[in-house]
C-alpha positions as CSV (number, residue, x, y, z in Angstrom):
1,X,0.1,-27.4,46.3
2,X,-3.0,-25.5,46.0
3,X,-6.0,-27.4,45.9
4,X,-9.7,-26.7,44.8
5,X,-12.4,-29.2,46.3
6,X,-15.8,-29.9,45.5
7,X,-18.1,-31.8,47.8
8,X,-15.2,-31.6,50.5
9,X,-18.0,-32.1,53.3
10,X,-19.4,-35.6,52.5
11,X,-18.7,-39.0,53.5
12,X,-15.5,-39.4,51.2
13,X,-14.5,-35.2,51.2
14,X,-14.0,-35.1,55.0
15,X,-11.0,-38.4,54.9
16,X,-9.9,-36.4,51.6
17,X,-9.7,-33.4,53.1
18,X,-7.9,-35.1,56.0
19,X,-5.2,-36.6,53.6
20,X,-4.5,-33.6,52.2
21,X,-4.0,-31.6,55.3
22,X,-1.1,-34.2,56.5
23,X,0.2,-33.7,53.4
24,X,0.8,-30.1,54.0
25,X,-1.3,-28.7,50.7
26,X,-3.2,-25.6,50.5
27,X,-7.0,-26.0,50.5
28,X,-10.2,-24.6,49.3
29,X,-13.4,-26.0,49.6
30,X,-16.8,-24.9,47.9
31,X,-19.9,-25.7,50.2
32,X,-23.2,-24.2,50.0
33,X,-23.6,-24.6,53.5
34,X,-20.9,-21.7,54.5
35,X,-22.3,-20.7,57.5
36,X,-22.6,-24.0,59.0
37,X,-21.2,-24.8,62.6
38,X,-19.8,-28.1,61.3
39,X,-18.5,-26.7,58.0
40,X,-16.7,-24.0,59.8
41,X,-15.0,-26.5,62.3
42,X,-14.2,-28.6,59.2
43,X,-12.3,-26.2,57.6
44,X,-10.9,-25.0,61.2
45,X,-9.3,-28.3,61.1
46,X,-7.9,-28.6,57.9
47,X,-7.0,-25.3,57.8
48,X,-9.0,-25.1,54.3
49,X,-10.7,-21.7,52.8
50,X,-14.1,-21.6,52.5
51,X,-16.0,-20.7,49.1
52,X,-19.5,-19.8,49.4
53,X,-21.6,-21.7,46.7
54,X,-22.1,-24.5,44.2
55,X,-21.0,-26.4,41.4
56,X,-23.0,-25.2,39.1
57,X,-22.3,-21.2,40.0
58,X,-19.4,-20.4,37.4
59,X,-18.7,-17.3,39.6
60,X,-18.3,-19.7,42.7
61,X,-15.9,-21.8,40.8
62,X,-13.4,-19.2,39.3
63,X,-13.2,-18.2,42.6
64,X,-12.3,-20.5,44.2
65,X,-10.2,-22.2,41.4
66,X,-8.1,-18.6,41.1
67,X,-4.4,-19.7,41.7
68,X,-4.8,-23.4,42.1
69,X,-3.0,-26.0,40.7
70,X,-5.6,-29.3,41.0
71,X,-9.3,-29.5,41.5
72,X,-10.4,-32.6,43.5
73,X,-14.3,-32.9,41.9
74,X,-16.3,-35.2,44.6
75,X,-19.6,-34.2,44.3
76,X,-22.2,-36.8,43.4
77,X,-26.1,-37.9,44.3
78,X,-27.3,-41.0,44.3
79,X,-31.3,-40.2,44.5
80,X,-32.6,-37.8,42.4
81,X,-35.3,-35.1,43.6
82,X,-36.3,-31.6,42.4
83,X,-33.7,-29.5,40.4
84,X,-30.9,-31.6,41.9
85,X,-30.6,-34.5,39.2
86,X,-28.4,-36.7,38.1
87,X,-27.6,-34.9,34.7
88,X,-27.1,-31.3,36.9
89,X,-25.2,-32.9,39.6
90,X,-23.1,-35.2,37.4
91,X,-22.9,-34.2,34.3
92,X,-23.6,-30.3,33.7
93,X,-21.9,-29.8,37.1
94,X,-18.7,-31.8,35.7
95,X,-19.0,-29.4,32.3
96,X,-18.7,-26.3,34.5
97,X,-16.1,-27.6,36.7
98,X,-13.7,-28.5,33.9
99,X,-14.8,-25.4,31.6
100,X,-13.7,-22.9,34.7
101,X,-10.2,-25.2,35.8
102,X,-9.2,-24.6,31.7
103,X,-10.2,-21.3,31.6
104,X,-8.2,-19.9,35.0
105,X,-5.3,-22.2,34.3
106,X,-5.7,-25.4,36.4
107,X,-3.4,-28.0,35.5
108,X,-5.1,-31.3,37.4
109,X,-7.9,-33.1,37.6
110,X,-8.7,-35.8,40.1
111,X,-12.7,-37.1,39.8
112,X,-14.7,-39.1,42.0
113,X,-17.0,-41.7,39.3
114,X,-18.5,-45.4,40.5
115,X,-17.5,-48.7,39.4
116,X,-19.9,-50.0,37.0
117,X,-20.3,-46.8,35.3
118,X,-20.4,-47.3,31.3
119,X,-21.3,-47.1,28.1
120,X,-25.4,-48.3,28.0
121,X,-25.6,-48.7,31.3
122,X,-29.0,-49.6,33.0
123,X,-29.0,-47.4,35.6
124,X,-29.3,-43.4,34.7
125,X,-26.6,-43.1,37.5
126,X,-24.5,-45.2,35.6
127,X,-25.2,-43.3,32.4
128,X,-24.7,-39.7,34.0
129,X,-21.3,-40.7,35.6
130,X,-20.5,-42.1,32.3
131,X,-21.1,-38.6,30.3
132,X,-19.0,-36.8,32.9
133,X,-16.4,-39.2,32.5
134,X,-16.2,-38.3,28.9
135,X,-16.1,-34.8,29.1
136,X,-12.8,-35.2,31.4
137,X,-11.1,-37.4,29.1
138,X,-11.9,-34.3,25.9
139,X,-10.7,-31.5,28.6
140,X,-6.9,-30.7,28.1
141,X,-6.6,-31.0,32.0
142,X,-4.3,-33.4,33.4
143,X,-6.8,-36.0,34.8
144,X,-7.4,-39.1,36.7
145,X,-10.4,-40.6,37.4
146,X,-11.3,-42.9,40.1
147,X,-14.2,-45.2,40.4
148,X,-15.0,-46.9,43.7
149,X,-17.2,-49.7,44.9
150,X,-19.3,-49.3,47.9
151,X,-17.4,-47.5,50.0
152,X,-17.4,-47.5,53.8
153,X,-16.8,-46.2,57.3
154,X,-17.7,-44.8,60.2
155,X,-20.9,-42.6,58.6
156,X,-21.1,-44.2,55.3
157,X,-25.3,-44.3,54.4
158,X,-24.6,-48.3,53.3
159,X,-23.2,-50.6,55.8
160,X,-24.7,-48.6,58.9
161,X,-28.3,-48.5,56.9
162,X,-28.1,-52.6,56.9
163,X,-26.9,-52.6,60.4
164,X,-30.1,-50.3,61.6
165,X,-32.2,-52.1,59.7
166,X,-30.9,-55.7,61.2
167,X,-30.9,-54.1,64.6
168,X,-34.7,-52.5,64.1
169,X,-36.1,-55.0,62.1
170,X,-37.1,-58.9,63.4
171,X,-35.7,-59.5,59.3
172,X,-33.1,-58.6,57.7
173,X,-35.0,-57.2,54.4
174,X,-33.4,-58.2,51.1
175,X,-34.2,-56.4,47.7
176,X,-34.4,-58.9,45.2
177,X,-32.3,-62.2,45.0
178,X,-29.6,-60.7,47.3
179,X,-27.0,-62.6,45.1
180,X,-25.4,-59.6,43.3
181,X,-21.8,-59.5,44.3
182,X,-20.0,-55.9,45.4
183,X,-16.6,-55.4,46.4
184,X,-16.5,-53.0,49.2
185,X,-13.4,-50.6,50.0
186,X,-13.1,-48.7,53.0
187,X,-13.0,-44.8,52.8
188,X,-9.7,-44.3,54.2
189,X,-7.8,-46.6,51.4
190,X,-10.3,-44.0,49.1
191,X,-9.0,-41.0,50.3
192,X,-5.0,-42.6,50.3
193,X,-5.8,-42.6,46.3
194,X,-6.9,-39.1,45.9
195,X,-3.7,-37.8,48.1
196,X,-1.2,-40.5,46.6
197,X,-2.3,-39.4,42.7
198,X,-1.1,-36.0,43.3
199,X,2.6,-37.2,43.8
200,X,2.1,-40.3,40.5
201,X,2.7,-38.4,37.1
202,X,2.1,-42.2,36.2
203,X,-1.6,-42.0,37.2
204,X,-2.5,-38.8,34.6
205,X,-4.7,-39.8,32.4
206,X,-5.5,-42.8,33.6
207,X,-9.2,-44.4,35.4
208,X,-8.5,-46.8,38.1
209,X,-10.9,-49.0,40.0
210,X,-11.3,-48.9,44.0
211,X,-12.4,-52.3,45.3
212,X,-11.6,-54.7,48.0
213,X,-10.0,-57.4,47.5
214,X,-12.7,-59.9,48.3
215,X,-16.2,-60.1,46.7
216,X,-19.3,-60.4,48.7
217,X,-23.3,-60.9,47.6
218,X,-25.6,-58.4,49.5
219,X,-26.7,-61.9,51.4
220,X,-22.9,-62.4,52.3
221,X,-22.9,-59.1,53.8
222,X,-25.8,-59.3,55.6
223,X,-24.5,-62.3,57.4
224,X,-21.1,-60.3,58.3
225,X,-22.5,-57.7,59.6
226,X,-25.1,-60.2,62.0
227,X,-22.1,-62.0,62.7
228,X,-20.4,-58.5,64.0
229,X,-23.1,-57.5,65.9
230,X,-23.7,-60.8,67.5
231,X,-27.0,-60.7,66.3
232,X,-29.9,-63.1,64.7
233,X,-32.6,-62.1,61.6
234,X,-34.0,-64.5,58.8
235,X,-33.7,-62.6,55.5
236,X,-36.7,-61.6,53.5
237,X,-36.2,-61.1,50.0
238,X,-38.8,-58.7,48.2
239,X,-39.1,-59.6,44.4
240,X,-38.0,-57.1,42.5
241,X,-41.4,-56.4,40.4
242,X,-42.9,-55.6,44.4
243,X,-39.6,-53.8,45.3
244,X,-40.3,-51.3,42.0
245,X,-43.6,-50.6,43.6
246,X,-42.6,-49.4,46.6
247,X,-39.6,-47.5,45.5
248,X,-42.2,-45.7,42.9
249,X,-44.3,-44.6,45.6
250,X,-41.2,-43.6,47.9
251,X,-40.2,-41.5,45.3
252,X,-43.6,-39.8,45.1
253,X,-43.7,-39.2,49.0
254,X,-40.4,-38.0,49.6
255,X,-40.5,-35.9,46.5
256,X,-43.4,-34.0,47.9
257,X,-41.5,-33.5,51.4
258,X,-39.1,-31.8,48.9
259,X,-36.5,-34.6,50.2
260,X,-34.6,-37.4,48.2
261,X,-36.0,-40.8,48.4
262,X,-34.2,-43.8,50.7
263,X,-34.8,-45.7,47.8
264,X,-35.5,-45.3,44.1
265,X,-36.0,-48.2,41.1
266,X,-32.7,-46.6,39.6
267,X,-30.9,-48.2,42.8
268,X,-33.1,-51.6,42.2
269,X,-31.9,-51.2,38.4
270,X,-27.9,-51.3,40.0
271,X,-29.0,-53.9,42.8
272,X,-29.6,-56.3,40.0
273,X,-25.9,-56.6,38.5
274,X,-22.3,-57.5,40.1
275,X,-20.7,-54.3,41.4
276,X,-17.2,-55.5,41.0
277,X,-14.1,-54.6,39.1
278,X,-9.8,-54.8,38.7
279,X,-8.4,-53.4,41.7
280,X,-4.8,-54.2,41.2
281,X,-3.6,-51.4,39.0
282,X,-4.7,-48.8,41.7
283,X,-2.8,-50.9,44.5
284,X,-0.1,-51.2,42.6
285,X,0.3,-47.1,41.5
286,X,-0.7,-46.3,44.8
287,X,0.9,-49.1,47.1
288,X,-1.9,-49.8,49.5
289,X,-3.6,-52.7,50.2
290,X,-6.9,-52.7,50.6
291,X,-8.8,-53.4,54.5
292,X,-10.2,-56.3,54.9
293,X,-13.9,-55.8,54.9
294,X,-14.7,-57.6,58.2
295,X,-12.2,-55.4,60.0
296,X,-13.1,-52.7,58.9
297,X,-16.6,-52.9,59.6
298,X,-15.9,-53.9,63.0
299,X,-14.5,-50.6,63.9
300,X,-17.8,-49.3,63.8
301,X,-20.5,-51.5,63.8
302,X,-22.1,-52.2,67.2
């Protein structure tokens, strides 16, 4: 099968990518960063063809859509920062994608959204990742639509961000209460959907959430991830109304470096309700169960 990918060089594209090259599928993948030493070995790798450009570059996308059968769309941002918004990145960039699959004859659809995503959501994340999702499910594509958790791995920006900051830091530093509960899922069982939902007619048309199978508060994981590392830190909650401040003025200095900000009061909005779903229907389509979070963790964490 002949597959169009976007965002094929983040976190989640590279184990996708890897899927689908066991599988023995034909790839494509759109990067802006063509000429890039790492992207070229990438696609070395996966044997993939490399399209110069961006999702929101109609030309770059019937190009590289020509003569495919699915489009894999994985690109996402979660901080905000010049041009590159959450309604260009999310939900113009998903119009274009699905306007250029119908027009040069694509058949399937498989999107990357986020648990928690819905209708009046707080968070303008949640509320761009819902508008995207909706103009999949009006498209006459064959889609699915995935929405994970936290995901992580090896060079996730989550687990190993708490694990620097423990390993840095005399306290582990706690935004708000700390109580909210997540359900992470590792990015391999991630990238096992993506590949498996190409061989499950059953999974068309269809959104499916990707979550572990046990639920932890951001305290709960802090502790794990002490517990891995065989370290020691007293947890320091920042209130929330003190955590806005400083996110507000992160977001002024790192937009002036022209760079996206560690940390944003749309992320505080999200920190402040459970991050949790249903994750038996997408174990049972896809027969996998889930890695224990503690295992996994410990592959990588030092």
């Amino acid at each position: 099968m002949k597959i169009f990918i976007t965002g094929g060089t983040g976190f989640v594209g590279r184990e996708v990518l890897w899927k689908l090259h066991e599988a023995g599928h034909t790839l494509r993948l759109l990067t802006r960063r063509s000429d890039a030493e790492s992207t070229r070995q990438l696609a070395y790798r996966h044997r993939a063809e490399i399209v110069p450009g961006s999702v929101n570059e109609r030309d770059a996308l019937t190009r590289g859509m020509n003569g495919c059968h699915t489009v894999i769309h994985l690109v996402g941002i979660i901080s905000e920062f010049g041009d590159n918004t959450f309604q260009n990145a999310h939900v113009e960039a998903t119009r274009s994608v699905v306007g250029v699959a119908e027009e040069t004859g694509v058949k399937r659809l498989l999107h990357m959204s986020a648990l928690g995503t819905r209708e009046n959501a707080m968070s303008q994340y949640h509320q761009s990742k819902w508008q995207a999702e909706n103009i999949i499910r009006k498209s006459s594509l064959d889609w699915t639509i995935f929405r994970p958790s936290v995901i992580y791995g090896r060079d996730d920006g989550f687990v190993n961000m708490l694990a620097k900051i423990c390993q840095l830091s005399p306290v582990a530093v706690v935004m708000g209460n700390g109580r909210n509960k997540l359900q992470p899922i590792a990015v391999e069982d991630v990238a096992h959907c993506f590949a498996s939902a190409l061989e499950k007619p059953e999974s068309i048309d269809r959104t499916f959430d990707l979550c572990g199978l046990e639920e932890f508060s951001l305290n709960e994981i802090y502790d794990l991830i002490l517990r891995t590392t065989r370290r020691h830190r007293i947890k320091f909650h920042v209130p929330v109304p003190l955590a806005n401040i400083q996110a507000a003025a992160m977001e002024f200095a790192f937009g002036i470096l022209g760079r996206p900000s560690p940390l944003t009061r749309d992320q505080l909005l999200m920190l402040q309700e459970d991050n949790v779903g249903d994750g038996r229907p997408a174990q049972e389509a896809f027969d996998f169960k889930p890695t224990p979070f503690d295992k996994g963790i410990a592959r990588y964490v030092k």
